[in-house]
C-alpha positions in Angstrom: 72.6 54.2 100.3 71.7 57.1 98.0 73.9 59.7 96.4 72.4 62.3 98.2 72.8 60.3 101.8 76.2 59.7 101.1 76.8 63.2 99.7 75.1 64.3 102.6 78.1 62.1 104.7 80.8 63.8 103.0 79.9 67.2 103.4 79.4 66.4 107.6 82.5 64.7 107.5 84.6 67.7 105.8 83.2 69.9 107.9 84.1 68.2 110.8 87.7 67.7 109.5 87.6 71.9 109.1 86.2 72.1 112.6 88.9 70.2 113.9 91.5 71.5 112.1 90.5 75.6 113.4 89.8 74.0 117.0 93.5 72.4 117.4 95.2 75.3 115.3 93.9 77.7 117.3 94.9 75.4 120.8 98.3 74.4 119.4 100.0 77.1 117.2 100.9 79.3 120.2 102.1 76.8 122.3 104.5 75.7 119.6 105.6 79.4 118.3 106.1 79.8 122.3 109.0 77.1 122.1 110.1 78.0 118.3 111.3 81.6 120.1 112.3 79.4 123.2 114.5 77.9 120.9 115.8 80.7 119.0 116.5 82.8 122.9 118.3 79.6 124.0 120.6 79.3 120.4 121.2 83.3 120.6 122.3 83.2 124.0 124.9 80.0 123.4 126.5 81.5 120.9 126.6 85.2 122.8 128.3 83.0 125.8 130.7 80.6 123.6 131.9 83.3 120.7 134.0 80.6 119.6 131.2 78.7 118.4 130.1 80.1 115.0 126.1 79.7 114.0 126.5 77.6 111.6 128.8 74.8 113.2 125.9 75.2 116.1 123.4 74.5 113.9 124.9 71.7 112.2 125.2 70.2 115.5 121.4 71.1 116.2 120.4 69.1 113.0 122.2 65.8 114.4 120.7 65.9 117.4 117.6 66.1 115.8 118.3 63.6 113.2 119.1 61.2 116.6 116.2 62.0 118.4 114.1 61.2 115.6 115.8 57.8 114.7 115.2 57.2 118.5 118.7 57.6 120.2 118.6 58.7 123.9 120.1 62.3 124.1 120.4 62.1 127.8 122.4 59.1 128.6 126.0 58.8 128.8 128.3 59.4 125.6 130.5 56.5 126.5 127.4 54.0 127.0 125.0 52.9 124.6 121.4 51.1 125.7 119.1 50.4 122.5 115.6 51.2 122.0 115.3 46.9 120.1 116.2 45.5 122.9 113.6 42.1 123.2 110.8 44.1 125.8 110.6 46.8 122.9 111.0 44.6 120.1 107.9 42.9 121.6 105.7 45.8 122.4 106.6 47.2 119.0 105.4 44.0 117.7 102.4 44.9 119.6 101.5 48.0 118.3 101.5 46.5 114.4 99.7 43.8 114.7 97.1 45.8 116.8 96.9 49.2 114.3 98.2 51.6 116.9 101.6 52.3 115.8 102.4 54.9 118.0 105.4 55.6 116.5 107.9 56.3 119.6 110.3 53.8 117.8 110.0 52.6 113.8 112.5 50.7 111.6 114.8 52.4 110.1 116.9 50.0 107.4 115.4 48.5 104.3 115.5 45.1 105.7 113.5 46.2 108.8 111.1 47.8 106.4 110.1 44.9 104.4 109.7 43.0 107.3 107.5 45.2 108.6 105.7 45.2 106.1 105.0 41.3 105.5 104.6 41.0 109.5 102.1 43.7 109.2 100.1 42.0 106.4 99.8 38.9 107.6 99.5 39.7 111.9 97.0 41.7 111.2 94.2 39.8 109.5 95.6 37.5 112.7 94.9 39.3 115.3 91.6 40.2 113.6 90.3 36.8 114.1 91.7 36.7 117.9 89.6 39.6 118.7 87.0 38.1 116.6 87.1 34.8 119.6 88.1 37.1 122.2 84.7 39.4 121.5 82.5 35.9 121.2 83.2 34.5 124.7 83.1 38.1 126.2 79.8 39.1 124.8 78.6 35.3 125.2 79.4 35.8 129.1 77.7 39.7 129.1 74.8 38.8 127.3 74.2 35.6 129.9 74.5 38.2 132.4 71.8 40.6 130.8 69.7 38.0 130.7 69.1 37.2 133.9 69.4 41.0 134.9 66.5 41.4 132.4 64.5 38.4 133.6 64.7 39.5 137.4 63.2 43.2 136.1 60.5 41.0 134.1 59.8 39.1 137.3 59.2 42.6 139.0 56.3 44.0 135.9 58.9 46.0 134.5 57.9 47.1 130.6 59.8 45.7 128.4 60.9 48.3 126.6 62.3 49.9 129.8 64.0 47.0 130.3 65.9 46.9 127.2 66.6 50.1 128.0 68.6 49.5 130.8 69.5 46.4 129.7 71.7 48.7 126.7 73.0 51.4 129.3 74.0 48.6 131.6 76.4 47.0 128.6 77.4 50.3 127.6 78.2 51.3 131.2 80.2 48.0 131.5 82.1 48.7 128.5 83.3 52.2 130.0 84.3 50.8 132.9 86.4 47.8 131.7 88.0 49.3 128.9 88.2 53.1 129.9 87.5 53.8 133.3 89.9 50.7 134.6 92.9 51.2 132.2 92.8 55.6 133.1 93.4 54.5 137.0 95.7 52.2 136.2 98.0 53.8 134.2 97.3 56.9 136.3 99.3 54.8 139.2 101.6 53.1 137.2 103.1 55.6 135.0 102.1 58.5 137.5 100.4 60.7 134.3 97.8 63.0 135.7 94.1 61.8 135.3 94.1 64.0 131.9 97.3 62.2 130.2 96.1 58.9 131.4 92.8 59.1 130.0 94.0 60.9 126.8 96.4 57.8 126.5 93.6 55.3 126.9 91.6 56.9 124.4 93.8 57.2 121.8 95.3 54.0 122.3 92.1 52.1 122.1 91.0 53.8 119.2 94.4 52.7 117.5 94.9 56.5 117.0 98.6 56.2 118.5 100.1 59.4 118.7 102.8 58.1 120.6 103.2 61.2 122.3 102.5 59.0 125.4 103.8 55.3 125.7 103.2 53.1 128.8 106.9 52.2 130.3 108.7 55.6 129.1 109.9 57.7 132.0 109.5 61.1 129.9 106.6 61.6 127.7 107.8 63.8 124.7 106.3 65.7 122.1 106.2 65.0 118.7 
């Protein structure tokens, strides 16, 4: 490739970074100032109703929530009882979500020795489950291109050109792809985890491209927001 090509590249690219970053600015900011005064009516008014309270005790108390929520505790359960995030299902999935690149994020380990682990089960599972995928896409696109075949040799049979053929023979796979690996997986989770066509399909997306906000995670009853 030549400097100028790939120079050419970079500039596109940057751009497109600067595009994206005005475009979700411009969508985002509000929404969050919009909950930073939410926040700041709803603190003024606790400590206007509970004068015994004094701000900073309040906020000190804001900051450990906080800290909790981001090291994954559940706020809204019982004080007596405790149900953790590592039990086997979650350990699994979190498993899961290494070894496949998406790390959404919705839980992480926090102690050194989880750390190091990670980091060892991350370099070698993911070389892994490189070469499943590897197998996996063989037999698939063994079976689909069997199945082009004889699509493409029925259009032959009718005088088709060739060239149309190919045509269709490519929006056919492509068509295929959407609807196994998109179109399938929105409906699904659409039903299952009763998301709205939007969430479903933004979950699907970012999920198979191993984006993994984790905004949205398949099994939790509340989606929340990062």
């Amino acid at each position: 490739m030549r400097c100028s090509t790939l120079l050419g590249i970079l500039t596109g690219v940057l751009l497109y970074l600067v595009l994206g970053a005005v475009v979700f600015r411009t969508l985002e900011a509000p929404q969050e100032e919009g909950q930073h005064i939410h926040l700041q009516d709803t603190r003024r008014d606790f400590l206007f109703n509970f004068t015994c309270v004094s701000p900073d005790s309040l906020q000190a108390l804001i900051e450990e929530v906080a800290d909790a929520v981001g090291a994954g505790v559940d706020t809204g359960i019982n004080a007596s009882s405790f149900t953790s995030q590592w039990d086997l299902a979650s350990a699994f999935f979190f498993s899961g979500t290494i070894i496949t690149t998406i790390g959404f994020g919705n839980i992480s380990p926090k102690t050194e020795g989880g750390q190091l682990f990670c980091i060892c089960y991350a370099l070698v599972g993911i070389p892994m489950f490189g070469f499943l995928l590897v197998g996996v896409g063989d037999h698939l696109g063994t079976g689909l291109r069997k199945v082009i075949l004889k699509i493409e040799t029925l259009f032959l049979k009718w005088r088709v050109s060739p060239t149309i053929v190919r045509v269709i023979s490519a929006v056919l796979s492509i068509l295929l792809g959407v609807v196994l690996f998109v179109a399938v997986p929105i409906f699904v989770f659409q039903e299952v985890e009763g998301w709205t066509l939007l969430e479903s399909a933004y979950f699907v997306v970012i999920t198979l491209t191993t984006v993994g906000f984790g905004d949205y995670v398949a099994g939790m009853t509340d989606p929340f927001t990062i």
